[in-house]
C-alpha positions as CSV (number, residue, x, y, z in Angstrom):
1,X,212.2,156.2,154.4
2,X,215.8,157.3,154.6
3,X,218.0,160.3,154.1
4,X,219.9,160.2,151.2
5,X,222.5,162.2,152.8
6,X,221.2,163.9,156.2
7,X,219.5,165.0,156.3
8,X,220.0,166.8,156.3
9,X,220.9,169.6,155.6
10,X,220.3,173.0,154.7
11,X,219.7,171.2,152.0
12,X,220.8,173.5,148.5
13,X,217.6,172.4,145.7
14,X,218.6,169.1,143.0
15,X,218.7,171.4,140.6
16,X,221.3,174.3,142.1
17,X,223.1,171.5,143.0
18,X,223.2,170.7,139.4
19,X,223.6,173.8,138.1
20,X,226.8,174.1,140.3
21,X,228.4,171.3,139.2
22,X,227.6,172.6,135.5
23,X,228.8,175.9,136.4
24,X,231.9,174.4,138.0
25,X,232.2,172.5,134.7
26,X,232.2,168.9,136.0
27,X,228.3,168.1,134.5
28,X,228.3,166.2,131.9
29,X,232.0,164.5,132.9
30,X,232.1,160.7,131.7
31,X,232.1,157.9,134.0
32,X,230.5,157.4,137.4
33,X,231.8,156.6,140.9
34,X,229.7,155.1,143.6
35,X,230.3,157.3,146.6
36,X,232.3,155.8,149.0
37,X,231.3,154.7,152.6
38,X,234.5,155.6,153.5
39,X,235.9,154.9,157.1
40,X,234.2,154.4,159.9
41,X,235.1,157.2,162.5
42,X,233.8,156.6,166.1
43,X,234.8,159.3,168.4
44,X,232.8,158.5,171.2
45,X,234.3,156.7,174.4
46,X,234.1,153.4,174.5
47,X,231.3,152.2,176.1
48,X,229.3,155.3,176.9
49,X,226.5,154.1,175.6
50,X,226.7,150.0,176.9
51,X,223.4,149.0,178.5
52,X,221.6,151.1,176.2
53,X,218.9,150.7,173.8
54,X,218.8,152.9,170.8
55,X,216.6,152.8,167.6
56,X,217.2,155.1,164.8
57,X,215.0,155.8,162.0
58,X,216.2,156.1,158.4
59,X,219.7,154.0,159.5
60,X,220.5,152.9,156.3
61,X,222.8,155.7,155.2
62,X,224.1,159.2,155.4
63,X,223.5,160.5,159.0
64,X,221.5,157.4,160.2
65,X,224.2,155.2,159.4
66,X,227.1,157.1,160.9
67,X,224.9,157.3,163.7
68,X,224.2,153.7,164.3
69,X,227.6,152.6,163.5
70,X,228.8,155.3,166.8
71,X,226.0,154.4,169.3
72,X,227.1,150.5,168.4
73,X,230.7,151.1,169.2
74,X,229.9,153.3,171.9
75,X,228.2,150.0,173.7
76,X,224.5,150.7,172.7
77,X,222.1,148.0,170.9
78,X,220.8,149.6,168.2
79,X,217.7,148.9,166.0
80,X,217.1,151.0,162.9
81,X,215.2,151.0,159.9
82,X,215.1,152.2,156.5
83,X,213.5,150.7,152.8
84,X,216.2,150.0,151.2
85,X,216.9,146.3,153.1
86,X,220.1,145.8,150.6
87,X,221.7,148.9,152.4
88,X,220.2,147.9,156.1
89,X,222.0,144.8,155.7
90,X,225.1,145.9,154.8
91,X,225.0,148.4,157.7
92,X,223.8,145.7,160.5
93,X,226.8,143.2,159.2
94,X,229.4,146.2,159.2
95,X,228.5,147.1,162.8
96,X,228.2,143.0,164.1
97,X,231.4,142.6,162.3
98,X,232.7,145.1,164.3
99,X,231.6,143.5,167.3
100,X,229.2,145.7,168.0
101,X,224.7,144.5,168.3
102,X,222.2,145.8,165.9
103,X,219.2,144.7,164.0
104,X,217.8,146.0,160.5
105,X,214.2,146.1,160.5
106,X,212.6,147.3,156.9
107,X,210.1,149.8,157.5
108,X,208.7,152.5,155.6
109,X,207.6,155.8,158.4
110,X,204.8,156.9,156.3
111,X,203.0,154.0,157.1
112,X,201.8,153.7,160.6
113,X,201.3,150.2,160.4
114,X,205.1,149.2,159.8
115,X,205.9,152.3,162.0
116,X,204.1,150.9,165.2
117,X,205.9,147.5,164.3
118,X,209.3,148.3,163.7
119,X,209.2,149.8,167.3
120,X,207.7,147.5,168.9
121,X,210.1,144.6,167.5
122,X,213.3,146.9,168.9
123,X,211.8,147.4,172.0
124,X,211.1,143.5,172.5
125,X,214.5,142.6,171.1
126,X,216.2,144.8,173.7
127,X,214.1,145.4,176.7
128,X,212.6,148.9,175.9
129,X,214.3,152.2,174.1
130,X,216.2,154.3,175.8
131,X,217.0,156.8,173.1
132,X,215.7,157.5,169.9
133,X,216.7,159.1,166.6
134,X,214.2,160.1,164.4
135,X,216.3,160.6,161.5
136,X,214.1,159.2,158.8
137,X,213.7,161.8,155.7
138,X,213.7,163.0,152.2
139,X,214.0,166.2,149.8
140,X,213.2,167.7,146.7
141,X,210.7,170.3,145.4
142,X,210.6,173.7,143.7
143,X,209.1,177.2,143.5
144,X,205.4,176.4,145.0
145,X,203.8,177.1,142.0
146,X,205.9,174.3,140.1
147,X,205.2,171.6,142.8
148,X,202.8,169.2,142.1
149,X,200.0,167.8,145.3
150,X,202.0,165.2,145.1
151,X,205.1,166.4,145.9
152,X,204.1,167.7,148.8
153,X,201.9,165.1,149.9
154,X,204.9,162.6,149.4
155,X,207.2,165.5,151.5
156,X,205.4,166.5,154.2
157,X,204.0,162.9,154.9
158,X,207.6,161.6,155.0
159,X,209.3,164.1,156.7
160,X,206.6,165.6,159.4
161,X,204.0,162.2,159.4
162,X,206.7,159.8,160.0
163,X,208.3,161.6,163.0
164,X,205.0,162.0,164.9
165,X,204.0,158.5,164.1
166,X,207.7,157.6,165.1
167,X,206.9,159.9,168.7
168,X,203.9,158.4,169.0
169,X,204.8,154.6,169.0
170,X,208.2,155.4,170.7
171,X,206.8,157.5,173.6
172,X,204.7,154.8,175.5
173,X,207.7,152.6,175.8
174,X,209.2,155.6,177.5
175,X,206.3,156.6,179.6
176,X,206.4,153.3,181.1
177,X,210.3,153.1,182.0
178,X,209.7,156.7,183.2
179,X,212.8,158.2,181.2
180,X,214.2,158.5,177.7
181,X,215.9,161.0,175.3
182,X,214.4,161.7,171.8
183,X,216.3,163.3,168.9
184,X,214.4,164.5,165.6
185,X,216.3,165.6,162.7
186,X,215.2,168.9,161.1
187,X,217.7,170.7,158.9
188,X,219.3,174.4,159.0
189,X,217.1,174.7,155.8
190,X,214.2,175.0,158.4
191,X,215.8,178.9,159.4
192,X,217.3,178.9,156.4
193,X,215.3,178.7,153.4
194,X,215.8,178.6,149.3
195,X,213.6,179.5,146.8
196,X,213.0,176.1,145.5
197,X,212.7,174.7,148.8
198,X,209.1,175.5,150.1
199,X,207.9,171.5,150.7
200,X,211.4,170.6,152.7
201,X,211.4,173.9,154.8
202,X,208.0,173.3,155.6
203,X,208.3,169.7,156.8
204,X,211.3,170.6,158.5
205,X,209.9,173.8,160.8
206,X,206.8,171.1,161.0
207,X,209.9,169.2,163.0
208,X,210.7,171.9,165.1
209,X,207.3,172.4,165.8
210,X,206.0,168.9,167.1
211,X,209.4,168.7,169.0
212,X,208.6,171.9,171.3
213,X,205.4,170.2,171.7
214,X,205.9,167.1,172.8
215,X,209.0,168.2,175.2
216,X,206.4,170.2,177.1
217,X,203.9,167.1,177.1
218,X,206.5,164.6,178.3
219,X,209.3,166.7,180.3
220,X,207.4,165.9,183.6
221,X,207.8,162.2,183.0
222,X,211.2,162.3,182.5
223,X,211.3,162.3,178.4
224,X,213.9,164.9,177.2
225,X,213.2,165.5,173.5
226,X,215.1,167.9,171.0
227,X,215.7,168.7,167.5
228,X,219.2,168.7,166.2
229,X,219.6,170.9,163.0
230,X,222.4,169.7,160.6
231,X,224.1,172.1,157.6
232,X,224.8,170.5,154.3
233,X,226.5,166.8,154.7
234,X,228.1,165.0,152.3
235,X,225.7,162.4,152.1
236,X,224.0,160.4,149.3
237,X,220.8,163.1,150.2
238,X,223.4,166.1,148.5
239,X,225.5,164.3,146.3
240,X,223.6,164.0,142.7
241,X,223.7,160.7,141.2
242,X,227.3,160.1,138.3
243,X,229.1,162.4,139.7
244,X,233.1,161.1,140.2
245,X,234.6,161.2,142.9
246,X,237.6,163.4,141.8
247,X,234.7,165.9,141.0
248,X,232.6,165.8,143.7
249,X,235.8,166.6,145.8
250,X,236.2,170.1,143.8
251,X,232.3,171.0,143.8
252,X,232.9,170.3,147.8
253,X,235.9,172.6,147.6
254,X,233.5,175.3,145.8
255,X,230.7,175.0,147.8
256,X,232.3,175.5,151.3
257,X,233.7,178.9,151.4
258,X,230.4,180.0,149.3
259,X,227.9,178.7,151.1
260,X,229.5,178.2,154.6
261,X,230.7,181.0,156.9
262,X,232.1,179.6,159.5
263,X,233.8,176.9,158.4
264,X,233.6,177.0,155.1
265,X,232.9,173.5,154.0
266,X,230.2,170.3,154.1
267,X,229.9,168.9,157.2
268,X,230.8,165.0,157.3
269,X,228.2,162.5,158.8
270,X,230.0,161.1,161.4
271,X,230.3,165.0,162.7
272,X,226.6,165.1,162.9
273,X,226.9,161.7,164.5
274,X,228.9,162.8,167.2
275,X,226.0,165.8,168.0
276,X,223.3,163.3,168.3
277,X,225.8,161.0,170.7
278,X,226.5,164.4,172.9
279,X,222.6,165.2,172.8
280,X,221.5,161.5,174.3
281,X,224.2,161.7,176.7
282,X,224.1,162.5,180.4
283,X,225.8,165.4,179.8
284,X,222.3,167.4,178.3
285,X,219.8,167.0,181.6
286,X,218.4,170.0,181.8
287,X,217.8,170.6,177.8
288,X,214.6,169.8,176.3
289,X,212.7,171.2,173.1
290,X,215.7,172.8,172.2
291,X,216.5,173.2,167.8
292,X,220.4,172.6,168.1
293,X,221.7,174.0,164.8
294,X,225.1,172.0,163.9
295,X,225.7,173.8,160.5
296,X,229.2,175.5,160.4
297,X,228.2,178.7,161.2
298,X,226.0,179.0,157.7
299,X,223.2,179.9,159.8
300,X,225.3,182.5,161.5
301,X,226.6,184.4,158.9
302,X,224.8,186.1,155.1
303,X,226.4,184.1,152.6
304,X,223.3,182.0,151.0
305,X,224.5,181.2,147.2
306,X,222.0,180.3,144.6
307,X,224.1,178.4,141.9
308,X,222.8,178.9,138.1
309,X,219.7,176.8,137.6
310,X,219.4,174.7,134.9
């Protein structure tokens, strides 16, 4: 299952989100815009990555996608996943278009079944996996009290189930080529926490947690494997559904210098992109279970607004 958007993010609750965009008067405004893709930004040189084998989980937008799209330019073959085959299609053809090589395999990561199978087919495809990003994720929630079993169930299974089943059908393919770099998306909501965010925080410090784990298990036989904590991204995963675009341009406008400190705005995916490019590279030996917040500075500074709740 894929992010939405990141992922990703020090992710602010549906319904602040909402209440923002009331508060900032745009609920309620007639019309509705798809988002746009919008350009495809690869900063990385060209051909870093050729030779390489890369599968990604939850490819088929937001993070994942921007993600893909860099490794492929960057030289890498790259075999992701998601559930939504409609988007996975239209990412694969954008980056073969391009010139670039990727597959789109539909798999869901709460099931171990389709899990074991999607990594097995990119490891066939391309000789093994060099790098992975587990990417794969979802939100939602509310005050404890107000979540249902099912809500969490469907949370944590998604967001902490399908990155240890994706560790634990991408690792022997590593173990037996004796190397390979892992990258697990957690969020800055894992230091960072909101009040209607008890499911997503926990999955995502269940991230953090497995990560430190397994870099100890596998550091001796070569694995490096770290968790890469992205801010708030303007991804499908943030942006509420029939919002136009002219509008979600002025909530983004809002929410940066009142939730950001550092930078004071939403991170872009192909930022977080580049991170995970930097983190596989050559130039990270000697970092392992690591939580590498890319956020903005939110995480650095106090500002932590709670928009009016519906």
């Amino acid at each position: 299952m894929e992010k939405h958007t990141s992922t990703n993010s020090g992710r602010p609750g549906r319904r602040a989100l909402l209440g923002t965009a009331a508060a900032l008067g745009l609920a309620g405004t007639a019309g509705t815009t798809a988002h746009a893709a919008g350009p495809v930004r690869n900063h990385a040189p060209a051909g870093r990555f050729r030779g390489s084998s890369v599968l990604i989980t939850g490819g088929t937008s937001g993070i994942g996608r921007a993600t893909a799209i860099a490794f492929a330019a960057a030289g890498a073959s790259v075999g992701f996943c998601g559930r939504r085959t409609d988007l996975g299609r239209r990412v694969e053809r954008e980056i073969t278009d391009a010139g670039g090589e990727a597959v789109y395999i539909r798999a869901d990561i709460r099931s171990p079944e389709e899990t074991r199978d999607f990594v097995d087919r990119v490891a066939a495809r391309y000789g093994g996996i060099d790098i992975a990003f587990n990417n794969a994720g979802i939100g939602g929630g509310g005050p404890p009290h107000e979540l249902s079993v099912e809500q969490w169930d469907s949370i944590l299974t998604t967001n902490a189930r399908g990155v240890f089943l994706a560790l634990k059908y991408e690792i022997p393919h590593m173990l037996r080529a004796g190397r390979g770099v892992i990258i697990c998306t957690s969020s800055s909501a894992a230091e960072q926490a909101r009040p209607d965010s008890a499911a997503y925080t926990a999955s995502k410090r269940a991230v953090q947690g497995l990560v430190k784990s397994a870099a100890l298990a596998y550091g001796p036989k070569g694995i490096r494997i770290n968790t890469l904590l992205p801010g708030t991204t303007d991804t499908p995963f943030v942006r509420p559904p029939g919002i136009p675009d002219p509008d979600w341009s002025r909530y983004k406008a809002a929410f940066g210098p009142l939730n950001v400190d550092g930078l004071e705005r939403m991170a872009e995916p192909e930022e977080i992109a580049r991170a995970v490019l930097g983190l596989a590279s050559p130039d990270f030996p000697y970092m392992t279970g690591a939580s590498v917040a890319v956020d903005g500075g939110a995480g650095a500074g106090r500002k932590l607004v709670h928009p009016p709740r519906n």
